[in-house]
VMD Tcl script that builds the backbone (N, CA, C; Angstrom):
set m [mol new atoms 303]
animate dup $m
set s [atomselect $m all]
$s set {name element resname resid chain x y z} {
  {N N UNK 1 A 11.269 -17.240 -2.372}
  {CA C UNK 1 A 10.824 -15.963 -1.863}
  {C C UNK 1 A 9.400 -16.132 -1.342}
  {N N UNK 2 A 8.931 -15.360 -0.098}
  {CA C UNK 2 A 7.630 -15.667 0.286}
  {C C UNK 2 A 6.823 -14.868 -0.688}
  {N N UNK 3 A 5.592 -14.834 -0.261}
  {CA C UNK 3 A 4.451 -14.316 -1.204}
  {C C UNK 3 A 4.226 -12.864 -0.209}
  {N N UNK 4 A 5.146 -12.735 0.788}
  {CA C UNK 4 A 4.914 -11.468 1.612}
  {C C UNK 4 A 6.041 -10.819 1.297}
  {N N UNK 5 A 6.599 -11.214 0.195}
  {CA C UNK 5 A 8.416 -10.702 0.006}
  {C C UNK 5 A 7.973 -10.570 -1.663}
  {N N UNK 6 A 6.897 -11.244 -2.423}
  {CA C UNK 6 A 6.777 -11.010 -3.382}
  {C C UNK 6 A 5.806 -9.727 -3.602}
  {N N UNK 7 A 5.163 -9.684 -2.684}
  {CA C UNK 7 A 4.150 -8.751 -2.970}
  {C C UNK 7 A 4.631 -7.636 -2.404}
  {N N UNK 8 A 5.468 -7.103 -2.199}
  {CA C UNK 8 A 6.172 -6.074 -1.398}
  {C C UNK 8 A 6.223 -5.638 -0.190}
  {N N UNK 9 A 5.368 -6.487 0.719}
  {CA C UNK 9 A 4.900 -5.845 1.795}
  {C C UNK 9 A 3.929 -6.598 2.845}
  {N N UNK 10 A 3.453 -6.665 3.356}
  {CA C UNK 10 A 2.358 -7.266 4.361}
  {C C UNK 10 A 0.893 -6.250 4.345}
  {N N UNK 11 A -0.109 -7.209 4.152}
  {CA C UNK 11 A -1.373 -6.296 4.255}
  {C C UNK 11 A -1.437 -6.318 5.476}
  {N N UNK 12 A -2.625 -5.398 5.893}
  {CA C UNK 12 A -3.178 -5.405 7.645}
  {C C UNK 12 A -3.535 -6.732 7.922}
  {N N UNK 13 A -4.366 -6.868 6.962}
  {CA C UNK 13 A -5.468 -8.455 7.795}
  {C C UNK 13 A -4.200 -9.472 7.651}
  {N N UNK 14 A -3.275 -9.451 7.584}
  {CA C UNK 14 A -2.223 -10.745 7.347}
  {C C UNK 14 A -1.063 -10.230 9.177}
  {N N UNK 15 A -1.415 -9.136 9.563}
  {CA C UNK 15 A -0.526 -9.070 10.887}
  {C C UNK 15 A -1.288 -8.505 11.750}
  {N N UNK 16 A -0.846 -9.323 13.020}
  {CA C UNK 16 A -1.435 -8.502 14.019}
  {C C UNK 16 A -0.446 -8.385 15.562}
  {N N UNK 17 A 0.115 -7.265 16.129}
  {CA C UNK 17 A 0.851 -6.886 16.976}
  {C C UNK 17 A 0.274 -7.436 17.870}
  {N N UNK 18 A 1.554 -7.821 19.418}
  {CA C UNK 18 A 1.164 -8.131 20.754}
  {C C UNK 18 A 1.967 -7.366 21.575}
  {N N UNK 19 A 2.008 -6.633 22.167}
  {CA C UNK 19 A 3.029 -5.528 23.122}
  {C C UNK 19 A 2.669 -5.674 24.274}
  {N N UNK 20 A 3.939 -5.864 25.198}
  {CA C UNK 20 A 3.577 -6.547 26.604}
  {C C UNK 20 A 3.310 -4.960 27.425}
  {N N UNK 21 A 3.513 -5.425 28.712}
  {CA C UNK 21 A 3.376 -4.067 29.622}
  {C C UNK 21 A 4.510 -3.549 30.169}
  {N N UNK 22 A 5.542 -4.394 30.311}
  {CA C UNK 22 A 6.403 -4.250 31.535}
  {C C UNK 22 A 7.625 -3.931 30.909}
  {N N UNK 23 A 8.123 -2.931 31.152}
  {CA C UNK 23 A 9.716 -2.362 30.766}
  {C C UNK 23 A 10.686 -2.206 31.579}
  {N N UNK 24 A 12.056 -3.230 31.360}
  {CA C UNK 24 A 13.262 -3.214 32.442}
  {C C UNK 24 A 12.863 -3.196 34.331}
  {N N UNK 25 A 11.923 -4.121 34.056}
  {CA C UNK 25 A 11.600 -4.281 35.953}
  {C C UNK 25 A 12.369 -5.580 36.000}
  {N N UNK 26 A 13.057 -5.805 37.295}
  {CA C UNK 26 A 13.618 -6.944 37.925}
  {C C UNK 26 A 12.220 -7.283 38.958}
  {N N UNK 27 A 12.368 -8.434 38.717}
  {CA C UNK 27 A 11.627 -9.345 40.056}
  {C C UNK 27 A 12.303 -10.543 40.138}
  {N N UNK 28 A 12.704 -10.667 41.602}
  {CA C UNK 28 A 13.330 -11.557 42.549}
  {C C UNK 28 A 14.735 -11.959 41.214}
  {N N UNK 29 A 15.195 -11.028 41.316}
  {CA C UNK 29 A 16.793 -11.212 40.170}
  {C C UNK 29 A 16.597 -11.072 39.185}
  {N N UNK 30 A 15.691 -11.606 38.253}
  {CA C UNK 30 A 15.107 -11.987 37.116}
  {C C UNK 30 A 14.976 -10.189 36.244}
  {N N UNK 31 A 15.621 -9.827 34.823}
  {CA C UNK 31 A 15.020 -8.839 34.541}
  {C C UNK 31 A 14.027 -8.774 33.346}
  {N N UNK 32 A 13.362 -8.200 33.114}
  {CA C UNK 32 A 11.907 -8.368 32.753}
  {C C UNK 32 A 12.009 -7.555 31.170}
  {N N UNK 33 A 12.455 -7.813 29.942}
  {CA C UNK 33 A 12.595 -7.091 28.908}
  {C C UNK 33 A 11.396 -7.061 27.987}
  {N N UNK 34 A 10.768 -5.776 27.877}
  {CA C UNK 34 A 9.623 -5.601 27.284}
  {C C UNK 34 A 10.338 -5.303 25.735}
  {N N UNK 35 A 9.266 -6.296 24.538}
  {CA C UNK 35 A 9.660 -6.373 23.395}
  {C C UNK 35 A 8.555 -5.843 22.930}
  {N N UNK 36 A 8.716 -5.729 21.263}
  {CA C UNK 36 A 7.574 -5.771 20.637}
  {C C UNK 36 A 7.513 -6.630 19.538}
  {N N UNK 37 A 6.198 -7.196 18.810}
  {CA C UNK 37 A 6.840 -8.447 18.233}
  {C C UNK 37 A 5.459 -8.308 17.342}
  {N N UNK 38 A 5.556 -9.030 16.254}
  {CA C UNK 38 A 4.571 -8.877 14.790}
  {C C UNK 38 A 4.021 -10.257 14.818}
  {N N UNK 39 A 3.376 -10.896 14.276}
  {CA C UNK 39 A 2.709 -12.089 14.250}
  {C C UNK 39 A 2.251 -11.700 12.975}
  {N N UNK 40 A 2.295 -12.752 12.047}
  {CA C UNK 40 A 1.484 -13.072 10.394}
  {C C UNK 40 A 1.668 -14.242 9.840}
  {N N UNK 41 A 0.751 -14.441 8.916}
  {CA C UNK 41 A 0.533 -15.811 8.474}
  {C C UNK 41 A 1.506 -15.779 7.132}
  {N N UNK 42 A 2.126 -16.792 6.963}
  {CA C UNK 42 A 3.265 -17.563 5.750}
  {C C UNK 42 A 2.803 -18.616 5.163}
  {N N UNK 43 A 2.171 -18.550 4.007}
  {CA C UNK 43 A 1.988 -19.841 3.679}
  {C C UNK 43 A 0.957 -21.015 4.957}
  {N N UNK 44 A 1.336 -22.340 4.777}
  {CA C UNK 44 A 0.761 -22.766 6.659}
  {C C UNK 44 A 0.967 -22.253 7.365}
  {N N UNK 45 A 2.419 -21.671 7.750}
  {CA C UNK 45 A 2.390 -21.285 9.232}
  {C C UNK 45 A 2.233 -20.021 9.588}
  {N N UNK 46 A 2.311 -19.505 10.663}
  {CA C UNK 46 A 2.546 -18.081 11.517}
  {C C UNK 46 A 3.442 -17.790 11.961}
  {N N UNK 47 A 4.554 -16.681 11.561}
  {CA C UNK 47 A 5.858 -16.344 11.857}
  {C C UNK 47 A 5.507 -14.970 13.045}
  {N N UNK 48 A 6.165 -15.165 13.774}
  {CA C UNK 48 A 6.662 -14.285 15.007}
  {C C UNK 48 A 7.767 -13.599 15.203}
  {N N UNK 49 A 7.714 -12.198 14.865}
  {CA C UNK 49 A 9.211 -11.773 14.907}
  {C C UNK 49 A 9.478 -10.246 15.587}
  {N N UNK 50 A 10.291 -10.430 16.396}
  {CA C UNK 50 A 9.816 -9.559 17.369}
  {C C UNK 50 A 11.284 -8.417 17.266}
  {N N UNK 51 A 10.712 -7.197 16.658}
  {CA C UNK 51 A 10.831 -5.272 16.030}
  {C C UNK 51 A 11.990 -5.077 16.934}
  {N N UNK 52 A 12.720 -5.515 18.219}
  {CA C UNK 52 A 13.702 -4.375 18.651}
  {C C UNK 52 A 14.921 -5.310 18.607}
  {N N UNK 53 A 15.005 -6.346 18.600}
  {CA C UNK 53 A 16.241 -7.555 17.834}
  {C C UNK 53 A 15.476 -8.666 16.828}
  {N N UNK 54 A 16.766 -8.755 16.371}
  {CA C UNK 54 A 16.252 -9.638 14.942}
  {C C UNK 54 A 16.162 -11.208 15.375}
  {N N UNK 55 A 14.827 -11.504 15.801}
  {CA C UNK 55 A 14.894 -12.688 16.465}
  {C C UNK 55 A 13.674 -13.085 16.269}
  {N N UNK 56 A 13.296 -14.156 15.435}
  {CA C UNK 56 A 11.901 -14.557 14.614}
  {C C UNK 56 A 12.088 -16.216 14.880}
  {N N UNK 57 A 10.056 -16.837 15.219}
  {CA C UNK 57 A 10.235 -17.914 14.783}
  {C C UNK 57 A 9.101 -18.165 14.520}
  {N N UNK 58 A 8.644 -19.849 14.037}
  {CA C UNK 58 A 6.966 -20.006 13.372}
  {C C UNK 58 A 6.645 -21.096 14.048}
  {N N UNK 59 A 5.300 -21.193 13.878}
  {CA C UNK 59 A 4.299 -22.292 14.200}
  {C C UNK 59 A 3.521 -22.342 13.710}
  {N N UNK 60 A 2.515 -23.575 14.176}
  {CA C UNK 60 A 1.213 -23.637 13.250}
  {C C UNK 60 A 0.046 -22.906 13.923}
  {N N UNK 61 A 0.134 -22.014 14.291}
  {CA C UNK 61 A -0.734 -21.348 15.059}
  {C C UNK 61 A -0.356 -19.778 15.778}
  {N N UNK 62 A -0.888 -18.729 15.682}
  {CA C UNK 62 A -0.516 -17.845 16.659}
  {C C UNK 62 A 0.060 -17.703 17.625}
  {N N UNK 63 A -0.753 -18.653 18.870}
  {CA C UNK 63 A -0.077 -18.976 20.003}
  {C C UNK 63 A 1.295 -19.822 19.651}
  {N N UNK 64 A 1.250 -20.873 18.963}
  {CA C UNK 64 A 2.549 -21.535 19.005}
  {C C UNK 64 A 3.842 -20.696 18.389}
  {N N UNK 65 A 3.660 -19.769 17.552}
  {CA C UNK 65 A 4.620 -18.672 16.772}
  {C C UNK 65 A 4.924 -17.780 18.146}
  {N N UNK 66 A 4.200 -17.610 19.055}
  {CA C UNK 66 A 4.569 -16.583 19.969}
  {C C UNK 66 A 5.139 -17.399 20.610}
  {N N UNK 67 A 4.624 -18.586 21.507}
  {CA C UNK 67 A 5.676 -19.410 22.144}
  {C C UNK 67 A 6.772 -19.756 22.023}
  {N N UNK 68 A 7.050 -19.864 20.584}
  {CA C UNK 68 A 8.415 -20.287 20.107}
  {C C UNK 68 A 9.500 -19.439 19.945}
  {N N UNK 69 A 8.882 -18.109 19.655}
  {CA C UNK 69 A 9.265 -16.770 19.675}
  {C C UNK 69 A 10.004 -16.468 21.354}
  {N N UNK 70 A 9.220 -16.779 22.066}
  {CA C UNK 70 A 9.476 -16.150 23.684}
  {C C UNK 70 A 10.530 -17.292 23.836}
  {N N UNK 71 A 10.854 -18.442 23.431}
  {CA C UNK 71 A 11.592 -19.379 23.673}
  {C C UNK 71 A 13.195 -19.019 23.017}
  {N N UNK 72 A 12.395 -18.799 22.087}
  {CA C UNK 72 A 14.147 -18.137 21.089}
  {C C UNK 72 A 14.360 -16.476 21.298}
  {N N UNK 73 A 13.163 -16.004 22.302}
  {CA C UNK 73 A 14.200 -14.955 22.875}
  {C C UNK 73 A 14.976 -14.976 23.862}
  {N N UNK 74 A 14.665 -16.164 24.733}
  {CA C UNK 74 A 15.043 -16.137 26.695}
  {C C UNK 74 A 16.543 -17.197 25.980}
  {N N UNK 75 A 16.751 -17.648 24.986}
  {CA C UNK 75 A 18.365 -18.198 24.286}
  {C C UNK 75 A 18.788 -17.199 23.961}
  {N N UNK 76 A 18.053 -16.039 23.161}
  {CA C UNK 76 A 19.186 -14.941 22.736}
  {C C UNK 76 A 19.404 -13.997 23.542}
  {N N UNK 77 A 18.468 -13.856 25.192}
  {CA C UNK 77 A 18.936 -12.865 26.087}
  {C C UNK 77 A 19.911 -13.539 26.730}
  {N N UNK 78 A 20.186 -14.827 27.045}
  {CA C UNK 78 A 21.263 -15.463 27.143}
  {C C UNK 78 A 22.403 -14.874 27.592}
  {N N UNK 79 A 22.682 -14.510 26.537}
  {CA C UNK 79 A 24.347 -14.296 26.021}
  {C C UNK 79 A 24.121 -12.740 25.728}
  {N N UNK 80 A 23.268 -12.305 25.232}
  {CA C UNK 80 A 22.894 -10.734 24.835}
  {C C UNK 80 A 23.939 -9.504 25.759}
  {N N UNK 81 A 24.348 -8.499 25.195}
  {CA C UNK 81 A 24.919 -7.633 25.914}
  {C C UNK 81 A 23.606 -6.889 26.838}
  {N N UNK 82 A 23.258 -6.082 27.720}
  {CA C UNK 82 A 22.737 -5.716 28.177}
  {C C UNK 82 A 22.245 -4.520 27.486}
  {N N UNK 83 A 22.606 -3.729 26.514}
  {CA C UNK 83 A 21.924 -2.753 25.253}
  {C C UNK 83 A 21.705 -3.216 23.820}
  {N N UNK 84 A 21.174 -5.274 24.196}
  {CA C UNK 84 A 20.694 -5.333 23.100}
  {C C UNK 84 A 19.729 -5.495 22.181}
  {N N UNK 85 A 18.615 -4.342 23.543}
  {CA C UNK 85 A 17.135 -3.824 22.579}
  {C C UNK 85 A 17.564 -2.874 22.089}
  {N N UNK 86 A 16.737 -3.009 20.803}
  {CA C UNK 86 A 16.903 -1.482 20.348}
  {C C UNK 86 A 15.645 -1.288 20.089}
  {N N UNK 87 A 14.915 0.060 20.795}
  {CA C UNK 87 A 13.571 0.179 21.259}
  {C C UNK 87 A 13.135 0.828 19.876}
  {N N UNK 88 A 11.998 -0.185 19.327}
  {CA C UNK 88 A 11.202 0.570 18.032}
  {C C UNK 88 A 9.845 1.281 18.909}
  {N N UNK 89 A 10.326 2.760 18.152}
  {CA C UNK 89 A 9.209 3.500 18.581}
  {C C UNK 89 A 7.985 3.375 17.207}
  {N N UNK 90 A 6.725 3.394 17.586}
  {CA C UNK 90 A 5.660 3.360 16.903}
  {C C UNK 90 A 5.585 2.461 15.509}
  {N N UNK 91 A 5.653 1.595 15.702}
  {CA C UNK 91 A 6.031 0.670 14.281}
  {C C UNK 91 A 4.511 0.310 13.572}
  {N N UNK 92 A 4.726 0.929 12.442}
  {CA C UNK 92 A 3.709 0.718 11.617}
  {C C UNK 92 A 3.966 -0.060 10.044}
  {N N UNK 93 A 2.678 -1.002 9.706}
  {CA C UNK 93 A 2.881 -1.576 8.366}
  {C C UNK 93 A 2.752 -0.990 7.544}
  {N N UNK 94 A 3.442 -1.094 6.329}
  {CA C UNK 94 A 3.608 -0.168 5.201}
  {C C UNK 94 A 4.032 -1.049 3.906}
  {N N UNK 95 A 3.575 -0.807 2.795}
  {CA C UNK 95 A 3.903 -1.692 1.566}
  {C C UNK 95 A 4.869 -0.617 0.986}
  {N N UNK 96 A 5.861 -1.658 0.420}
  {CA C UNK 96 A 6.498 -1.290 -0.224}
  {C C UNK 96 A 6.922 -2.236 -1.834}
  {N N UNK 97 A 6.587 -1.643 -2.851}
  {CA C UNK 97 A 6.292 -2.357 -3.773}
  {C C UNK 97 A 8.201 -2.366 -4.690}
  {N N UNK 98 A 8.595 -3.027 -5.368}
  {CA C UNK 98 A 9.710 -3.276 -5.772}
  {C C UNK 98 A 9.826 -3.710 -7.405}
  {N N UNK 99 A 10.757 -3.411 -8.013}
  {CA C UNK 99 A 10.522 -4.142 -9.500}
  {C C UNK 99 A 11.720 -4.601 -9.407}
  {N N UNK 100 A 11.734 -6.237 -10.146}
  {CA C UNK 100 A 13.004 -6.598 -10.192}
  {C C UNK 100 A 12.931 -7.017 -11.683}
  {N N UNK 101 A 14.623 -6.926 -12.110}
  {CA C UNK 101 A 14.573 -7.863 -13.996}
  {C C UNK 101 A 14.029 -9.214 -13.976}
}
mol reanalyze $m
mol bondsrecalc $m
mol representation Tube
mol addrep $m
């Protein structure tokens, strides 16, 4: 279990959002799917996982968690049906604390 799964939750200073600009524009064929996506630190690395499909990945670095992220999304738009964002409105961090036996 991570230590962000043990502690119930994610603090602020452990994430920080990147939200692009551009929503459902085509240029020259190409269509342009605006995501939104979380960035935080795990242990070494930085996981990237981006709020409107369940599609996460890590690196050793910010930039490389987002890169890898944009890489394992343009495989899962792939094949994707064409309604398969599902648009998170206003996503905010929140702890949620848990007791287990």
């Amino acid at each position: 279990m991570s230590s962000a799964q043990e502690s119930g939750g994610l603090r602020s200073d452990q994430c920080s959002s990147w939200w692009t600009e551009i929503a459902g524009v085509s240029f020259d064929g190409m269509q342009v799917i605006d995501v939104q996506t979380v960035v935080f630190r795990e242990g070494e690395h930085f996981v990237a996982q981006c709020l409107d499909v369940d599609v996460s990945s890590f690196g050793d670095s910010e930039d490389d968690a987002l890169a890898n992220l944009r890489e394992a999304l343009e495989l899962y738009f792939e094949d994707a049906p064409a309604d398969a964002v599902a648009k998170v409105e206003g996503p905010e961090v929140r702890r949620l604390t848990l007791e287990r036996a």
